[in-house]
C-alpha positions in Angstrom: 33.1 -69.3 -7.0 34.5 -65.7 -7.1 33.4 -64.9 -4.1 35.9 -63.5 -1.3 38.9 -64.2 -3.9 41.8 -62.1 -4.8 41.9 -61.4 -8.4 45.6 -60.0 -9.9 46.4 -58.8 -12.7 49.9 -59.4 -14.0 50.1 -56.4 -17.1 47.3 -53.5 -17.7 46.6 -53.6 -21.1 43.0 -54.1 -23.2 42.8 -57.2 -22.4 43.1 -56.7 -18.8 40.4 -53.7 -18.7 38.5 -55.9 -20.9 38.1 -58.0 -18.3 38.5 -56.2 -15.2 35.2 -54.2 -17.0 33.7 -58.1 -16.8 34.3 -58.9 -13.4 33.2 -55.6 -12.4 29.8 -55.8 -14.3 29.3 -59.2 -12.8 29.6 -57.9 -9.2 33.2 -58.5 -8.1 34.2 -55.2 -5.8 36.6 -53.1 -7.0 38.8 -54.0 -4.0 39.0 -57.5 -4.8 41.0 -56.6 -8.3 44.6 -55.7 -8.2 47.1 -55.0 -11.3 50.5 -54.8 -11.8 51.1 -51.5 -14.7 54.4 -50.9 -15.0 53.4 -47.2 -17.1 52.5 -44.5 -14.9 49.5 -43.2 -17.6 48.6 -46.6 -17.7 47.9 -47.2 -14.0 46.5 -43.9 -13.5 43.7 -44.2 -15.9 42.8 -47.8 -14.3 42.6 -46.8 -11.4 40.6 -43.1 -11.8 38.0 -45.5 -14.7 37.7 -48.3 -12.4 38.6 -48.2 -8.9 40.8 -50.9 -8.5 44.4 -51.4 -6.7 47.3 -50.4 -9.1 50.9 -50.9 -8.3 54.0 -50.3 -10.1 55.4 -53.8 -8.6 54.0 -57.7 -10.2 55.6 -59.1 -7.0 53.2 -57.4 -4.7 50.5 -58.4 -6.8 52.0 -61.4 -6.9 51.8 -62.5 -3.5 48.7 -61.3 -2.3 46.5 -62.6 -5.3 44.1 -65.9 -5.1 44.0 -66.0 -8.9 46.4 -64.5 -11.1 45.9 -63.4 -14.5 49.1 -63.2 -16.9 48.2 -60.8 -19.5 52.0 -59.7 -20.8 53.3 -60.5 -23.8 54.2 -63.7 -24.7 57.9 -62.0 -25.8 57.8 -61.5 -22.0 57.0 -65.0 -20.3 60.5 -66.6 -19.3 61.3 -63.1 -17.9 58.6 -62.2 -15.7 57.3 -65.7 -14.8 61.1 -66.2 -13.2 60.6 -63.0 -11.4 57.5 -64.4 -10.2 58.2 -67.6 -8.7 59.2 -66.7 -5.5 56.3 -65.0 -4.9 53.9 -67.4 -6.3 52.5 -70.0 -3.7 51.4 -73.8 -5.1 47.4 -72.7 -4.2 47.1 -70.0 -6.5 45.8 -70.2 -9.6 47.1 -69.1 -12.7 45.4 -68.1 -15.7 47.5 -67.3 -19.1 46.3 -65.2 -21.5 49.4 -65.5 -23.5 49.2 -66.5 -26.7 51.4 -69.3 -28.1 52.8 -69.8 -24.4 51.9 -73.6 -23.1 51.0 -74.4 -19.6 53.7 -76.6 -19.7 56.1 -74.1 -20.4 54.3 -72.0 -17.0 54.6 -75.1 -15.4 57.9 -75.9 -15.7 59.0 -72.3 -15.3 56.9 -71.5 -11.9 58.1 -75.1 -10.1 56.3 -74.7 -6.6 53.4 -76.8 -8.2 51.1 -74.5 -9.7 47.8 -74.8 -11.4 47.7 -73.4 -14.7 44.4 -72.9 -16.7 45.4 -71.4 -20.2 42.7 -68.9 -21.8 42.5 -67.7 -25.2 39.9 -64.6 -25.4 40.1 -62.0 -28.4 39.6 -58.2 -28.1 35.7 -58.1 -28.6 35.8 -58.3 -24.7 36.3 -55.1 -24.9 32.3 -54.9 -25.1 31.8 -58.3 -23.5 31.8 -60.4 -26.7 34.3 -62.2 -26.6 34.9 -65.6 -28.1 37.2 -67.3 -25.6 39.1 -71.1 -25.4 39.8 -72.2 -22.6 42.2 -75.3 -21.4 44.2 -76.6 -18.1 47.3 -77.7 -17.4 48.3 -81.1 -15.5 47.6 -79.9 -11.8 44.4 -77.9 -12.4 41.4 -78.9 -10.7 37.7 -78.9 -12.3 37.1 -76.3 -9.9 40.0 -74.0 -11.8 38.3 -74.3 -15.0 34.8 -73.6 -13.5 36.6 -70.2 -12.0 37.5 -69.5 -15.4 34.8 -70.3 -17.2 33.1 -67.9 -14.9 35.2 -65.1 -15.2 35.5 -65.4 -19.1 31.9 -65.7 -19.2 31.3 -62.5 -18.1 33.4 -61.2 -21.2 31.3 -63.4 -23.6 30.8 -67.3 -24.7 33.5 -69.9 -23.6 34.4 -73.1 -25.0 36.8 -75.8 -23.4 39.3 -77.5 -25.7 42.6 -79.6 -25.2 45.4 -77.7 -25.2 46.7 -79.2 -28.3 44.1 -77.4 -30.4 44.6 -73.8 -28.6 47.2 -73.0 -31.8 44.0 -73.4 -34.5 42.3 -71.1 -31.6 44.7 -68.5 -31.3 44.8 -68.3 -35.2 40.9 -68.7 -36.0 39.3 -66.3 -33.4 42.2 -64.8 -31.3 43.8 -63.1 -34.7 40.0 -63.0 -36.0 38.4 -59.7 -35.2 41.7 -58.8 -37.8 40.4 -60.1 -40.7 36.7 -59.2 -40.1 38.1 -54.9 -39.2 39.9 -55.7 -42.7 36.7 -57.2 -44.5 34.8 -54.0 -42.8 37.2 -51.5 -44.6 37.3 -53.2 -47.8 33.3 -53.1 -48.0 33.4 -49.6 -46.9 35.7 -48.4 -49.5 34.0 -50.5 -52.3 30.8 -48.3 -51.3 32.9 -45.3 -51.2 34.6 -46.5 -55.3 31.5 -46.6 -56.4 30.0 -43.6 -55.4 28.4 -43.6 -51.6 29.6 -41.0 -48.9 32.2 -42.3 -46.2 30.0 -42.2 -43.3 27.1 -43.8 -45.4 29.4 -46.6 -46.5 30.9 -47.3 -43.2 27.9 -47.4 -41.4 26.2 -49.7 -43.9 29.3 -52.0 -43.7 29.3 -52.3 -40.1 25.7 -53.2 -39.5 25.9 -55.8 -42.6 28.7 -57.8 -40.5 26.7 -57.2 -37.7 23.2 -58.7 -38.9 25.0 -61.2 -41.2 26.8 -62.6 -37.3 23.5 -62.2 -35.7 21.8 -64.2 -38.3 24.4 -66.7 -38.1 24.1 -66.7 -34.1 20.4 -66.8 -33.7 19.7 -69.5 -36.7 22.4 -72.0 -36.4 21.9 -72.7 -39.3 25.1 -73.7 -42.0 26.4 -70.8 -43.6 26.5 -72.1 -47.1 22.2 -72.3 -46.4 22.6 -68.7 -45.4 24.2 -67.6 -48.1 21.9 -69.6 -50.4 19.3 -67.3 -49.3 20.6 -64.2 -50.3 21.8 -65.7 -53.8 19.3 -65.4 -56.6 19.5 -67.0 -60.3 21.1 -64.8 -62.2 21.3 -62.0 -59.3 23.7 -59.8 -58.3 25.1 -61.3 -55.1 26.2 -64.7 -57.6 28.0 -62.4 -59.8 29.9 -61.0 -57.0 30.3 -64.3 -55.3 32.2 -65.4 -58.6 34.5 -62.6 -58.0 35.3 -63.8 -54.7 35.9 -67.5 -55.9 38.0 -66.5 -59.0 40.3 -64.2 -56.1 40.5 -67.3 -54.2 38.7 -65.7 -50.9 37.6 -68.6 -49.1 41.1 -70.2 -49.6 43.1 -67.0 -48.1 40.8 -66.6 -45.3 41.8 -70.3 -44.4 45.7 -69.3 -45.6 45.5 -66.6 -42.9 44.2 -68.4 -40.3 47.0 -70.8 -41.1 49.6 -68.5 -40.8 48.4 -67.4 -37.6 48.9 -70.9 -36.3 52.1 -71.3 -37.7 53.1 -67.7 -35.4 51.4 -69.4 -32.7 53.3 -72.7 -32.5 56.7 -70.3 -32.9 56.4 -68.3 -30.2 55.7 -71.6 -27.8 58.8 -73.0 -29.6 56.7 -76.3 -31.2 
């Protein structure tokens, strides 16, 4: 479906690369990306890493785009989607990757009629794994969210949700990769307290997140079954486990995720 389209890039950022690195991988030409930088560094380094059309100017981008990818701040959305909508024509398509920003806000803001799909990826894009939401506003067609599906896909898995649960998304996996670097660290510099080398200790962290998630992935099975497997009578791993459920872990990983939420619905204004 990406074929012969336009793809624009409103902002430069990770995210952006992220998935400018996707489409690229996946066989879109370098001359069918544009993005709108406004830092001089910024474009520079796109453009010499990747190929693609930079310019200084989100109006240009703008108007030549079929699909157009907002991926700015949410602090800037009134701003920039009002310098936008003159240039914006009712048959492109937008995709948000604004967090906490609603398609009905878009909607209302760009008033030609546009279709708004509303993505929520998180930064493990960066290496095309990427656990991304995805939902559409009131004038997208299925054919929008089978564009984005395919250009998220190409970053890592996808799952469509109503919009009215893209708040829980933003705080569960969006803010996620935060609390797992954090859980990294702490594991790390337990090793570290208790007499291994840095390098040792970090290295043995990392992969133990990493084969714990693959396990998880490849299993499907429950957690808790997992977890069971790893736990013996009287073992070591229980005793630590009680440690975690005397410091309330399970119950401040969900607090977090809350709170997350609760920054979410703020910025859209809920």
């Amino acid at each position: 479906m990406l074929d012969g389209k336009t793809i624009g890039f409103i902002g430069g950022g990770n995210m952006a690369e992220a998935i400018i690195k996707g489409l690229l991988s996946g066989g879109l030409p370098a001359a069918s990306i544009m993005v709108a930088e406004p830092l001089p560094s910024r474009r520079d380094f796109l453009s010499g890493e990747y190929g693609v059309e930079l310019h200084d100017n989100s109006l240009e981008v703008a108007q030549r785009a079929d699909v157009i990818i907002l991926a700015i701040k949410p602090q800037m959305a009134a701003s920039v989607l009002t310098e936008l909508e003159t240039a914006i024509s009712c048959d492109t398509l937008i995709i948000s990757i604004m967090a906490g920003i609603s398609t009905d806000f878009i909607e209302k803001t760009l008033t030609n009629g546009v279709r708004v799909v509303r993505v929520m990826p998180n930064t493990p894009a960066l290496i095309q794994a990427a656990a991304t939401a995805i939902c559409t506003g009131r004038k997208a067609t299925p054919q929008d969210l089978e564009i984005s599906r395919e250009i998220f896909s190409l970053v890592g898995t996808v799952a469509t949700i109503p919009e009215k649960q893209m708040d829980a998304v933003t705080g569960l996996s969006g803010s996620g990769p935060a609390y797992v670097f954090t859980f990294i660290e702490a594991l790390a510099d337990a090793g570290v307290k208790n007499g291994l080398p840095r390098d040792i200790a970090a290295q043995l962290a990392v992969q133990t997140v990493v084969g714990a998630a693959g396990m998880a992935a490849q299993t499907g099975e429950h957690p808790a079954l997992l977890r069971e497997k790893v736990t013996s009578p009287g073992g070591t791993t229980i005793a630590a486990l009680h440690t975690l459920e005397n410091g309330r872990f399970r119950g401040l990983i969900m607090d977090a995720v809350d709170s997350a939420c609760r920054r979410s619905k703020e910025l859209s204004g809920k």
